[in-house]
N, C-alpha and C positions, 0 to 999 in steps of 0.2 A: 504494500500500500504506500501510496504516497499522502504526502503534508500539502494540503494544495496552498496553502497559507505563504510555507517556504517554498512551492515551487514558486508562485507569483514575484518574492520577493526575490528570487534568483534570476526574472527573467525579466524583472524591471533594474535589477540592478546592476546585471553583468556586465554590461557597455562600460557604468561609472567606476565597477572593480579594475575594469580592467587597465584603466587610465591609471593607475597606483600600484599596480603590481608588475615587480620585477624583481631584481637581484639586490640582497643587499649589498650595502656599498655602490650601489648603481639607482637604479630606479627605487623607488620605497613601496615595501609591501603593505596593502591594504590592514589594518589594524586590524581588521576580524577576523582576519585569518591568521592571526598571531601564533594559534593554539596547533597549527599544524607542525609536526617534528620532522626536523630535518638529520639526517644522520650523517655526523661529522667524522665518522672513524675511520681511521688509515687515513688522514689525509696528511701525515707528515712528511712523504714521499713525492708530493705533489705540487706543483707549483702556484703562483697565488691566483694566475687564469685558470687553472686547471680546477682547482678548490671550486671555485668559483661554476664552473660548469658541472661539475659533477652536485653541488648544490642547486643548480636551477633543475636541472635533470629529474633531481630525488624530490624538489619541491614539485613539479609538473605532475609529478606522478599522485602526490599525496592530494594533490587539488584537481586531479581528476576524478578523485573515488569521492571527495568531498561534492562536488557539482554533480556531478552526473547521476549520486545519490538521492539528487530531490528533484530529477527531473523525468516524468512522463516519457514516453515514445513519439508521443504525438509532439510533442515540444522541442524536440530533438533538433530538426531543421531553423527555427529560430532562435534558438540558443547560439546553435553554431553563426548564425548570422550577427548575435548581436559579440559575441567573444572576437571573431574576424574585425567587426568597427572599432573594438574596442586596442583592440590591438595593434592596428593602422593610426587609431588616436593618440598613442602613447608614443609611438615611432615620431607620428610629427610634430609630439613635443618637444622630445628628446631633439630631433633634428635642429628644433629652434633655439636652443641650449647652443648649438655651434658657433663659436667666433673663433677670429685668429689667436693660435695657443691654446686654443679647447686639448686636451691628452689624449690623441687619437688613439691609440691604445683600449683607451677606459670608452671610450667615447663610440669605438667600434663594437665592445664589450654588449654594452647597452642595445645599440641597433640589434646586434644578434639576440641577445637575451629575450629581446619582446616579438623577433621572430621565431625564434624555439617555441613559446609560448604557443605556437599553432599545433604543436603538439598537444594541444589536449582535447582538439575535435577530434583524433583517431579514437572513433569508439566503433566499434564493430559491428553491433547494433543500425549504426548509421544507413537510414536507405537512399537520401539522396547528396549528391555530392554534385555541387553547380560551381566548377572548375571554373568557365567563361566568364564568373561572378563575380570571382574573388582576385583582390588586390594584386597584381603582379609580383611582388617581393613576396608573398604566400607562397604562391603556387611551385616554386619549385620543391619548396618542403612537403605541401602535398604530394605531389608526384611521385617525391623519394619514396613516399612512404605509402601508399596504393595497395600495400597487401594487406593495411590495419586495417581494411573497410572492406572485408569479403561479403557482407550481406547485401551490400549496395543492389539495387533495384535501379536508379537511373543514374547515371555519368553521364554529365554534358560535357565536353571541351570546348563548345561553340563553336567558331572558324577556326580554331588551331592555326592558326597566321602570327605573325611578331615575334613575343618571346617566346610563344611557345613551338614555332619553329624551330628556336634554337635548343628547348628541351628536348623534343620529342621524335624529329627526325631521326635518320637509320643514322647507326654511328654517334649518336649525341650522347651525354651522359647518362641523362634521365632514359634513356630508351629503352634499357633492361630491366630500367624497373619500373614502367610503363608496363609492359607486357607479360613481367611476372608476378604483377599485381592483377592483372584483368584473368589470367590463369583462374582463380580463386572464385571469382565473382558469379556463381552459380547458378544465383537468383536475380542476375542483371535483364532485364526488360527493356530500356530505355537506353539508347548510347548514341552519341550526338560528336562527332570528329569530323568538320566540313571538307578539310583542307588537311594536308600530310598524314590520311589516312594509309597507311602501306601495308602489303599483305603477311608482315610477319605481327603487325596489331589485330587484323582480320583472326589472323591462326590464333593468335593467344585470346582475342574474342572467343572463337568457339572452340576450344579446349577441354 
């Protein structure tokens, strides 16, 4: 059973979580989320990026099971829509933070951090996934990751033109895992590729 009390309040408020949440030492995390534990052991081998990544890593995971705890099926696809806004909003605050002498280091840190963060729509569960949708700095993290959402029912790409020719094309990075993510998709009905459709996507369509 769900809370519909806290689903409401997860689906009005997720856009504004997500503008505060990041790394510490970087972006500030949201205070209600205080109480989520992050586990810091072995990290004396590790460098202070590395600490740092394997912390956003282990938080992502622990505020997946936290969100997706009080959210419906049916709520699934707006969820993901408002976590995606919220995430592009923090990016270009961050970005407005930049002047000359900003610690590009620290400051590249951050960009990535709040694109990791798209790791938390891989839910499995998930039935639609509207590629063509979503923000271009997303999408290649989607892509990477295509095998987290085997129950998918519809996959748009839209036109697959621009960046996503430079994803998804024969020989491009994303392309093997384009194709052994779509392997899986069993329950897929819906799939939408206008443009650099090729017949080793075709093959791993019907697999």
């Amino acid at each position: 059973e769900f809370d519909s009390k806290k689903t409401e309040n997860v689906e009005g408020n997720i856009k504004d979580d997500f503008t505060n949440i990041g790394l510490r030492n970087g972006v500030e995390i949201n205070s209600d989320l205080e109480e989520i534990n992050v586990k810091t052991e072995n990290f004396s081998s590790l460098s202070t990026t590395e600490q740092r990544q394997v912390m956003l890593q282990q938080y992502i995971q622990e505020f997946k099971r936290y969100l997706w705890s009080y959210v419906p099926w049916y709520l699934y696809g707006r969820i993901v829509e408002r976590i995606l806004a919220g995430i592009i909003d923090c990016i270009e605050e961050i970005k407005s933070t930049w002047k000359l002498g900003t610690n590009m280091p620290v400051f590249t840190l951050k960009v990535w951090a709040m694109v990791k963060m798209a790791d938390i729509i891989q839910l499995k569960q998930l039935r639609v996934l509207q590629i063509d949708a979503m923000p271009k700095m997303i999408r290649s993290n989607i892509l990477r990751n295509l095998d987290k959402f085997p129950q998918l029912r519809k996959l748009e790409f839209g036109s697959g033109t621009g960046d996503m020719t430079v994803h998804i094309q024969r020989g491009a990075a994303l392309h093997h895992d384009l194709c052994r993510g779509m392997k899986n998709m069993h329950n897929l009905v819906s799939f939408s590729l206008k443009y650099n459709c090729r017949q080793e996507i075709l093959e791993a369509l019907f697999a």
